[in-house]
C-alpha positions, 0 to 999 in steps of 0.5 A, a space after each residue: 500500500 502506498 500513500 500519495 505523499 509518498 509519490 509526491 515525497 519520491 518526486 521532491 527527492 529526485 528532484 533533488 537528487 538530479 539538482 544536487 548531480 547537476 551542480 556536482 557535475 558543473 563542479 566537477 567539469 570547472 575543476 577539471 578545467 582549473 587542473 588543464 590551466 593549473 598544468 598550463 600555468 606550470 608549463 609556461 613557468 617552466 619555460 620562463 625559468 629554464 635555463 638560459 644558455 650564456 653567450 659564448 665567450 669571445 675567443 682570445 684576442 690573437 696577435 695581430 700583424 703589427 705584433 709578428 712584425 714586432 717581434 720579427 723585427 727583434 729577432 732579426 735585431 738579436 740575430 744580427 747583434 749576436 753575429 756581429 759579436 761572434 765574428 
């Protein structure tokens, strides 16, 4: 035997329930796209603090022309001083 309130009862409460189910479902999709743009934000954050590679350092400055010729010059110089000397 069942009473007319307690259809009317069952009515309510499923109304309820498919309420209460929508408004975890909308929950649960907005969580779910916190967490994709939660994951985005981190990426990115990793991207901005990767490493960066500093630039090569220049290579060492090789002596130029004038040097070899300097130093040519002076071997030159000592060579001839150091024959005259000897002869």
């Amino acid at each position: 035997m069942s009473y007319r309130d307690d259809d009317a009862a069952r009515a309510t409460r499923a109304t309820e329930l498919i309420d209460e189910i929508a408004r975890l479902e909308k929950a649960k999709l907005a969580a779910s796209a916190a967490d994709q743009r939660l994951e985005t934000a981190k990426r990115e954050l990793s991207e901005i603090h990767a490493p960066v590679s500093l630039p090569a350092p220049p290579p060492e400055a090789r002596p130029g022309l004038v040097v070899h010729l300097l130093v040519f010059g002076a071997t030159a110089a000592a060579t001839c001083v150091g024959y005259s000397l000897l002869f």
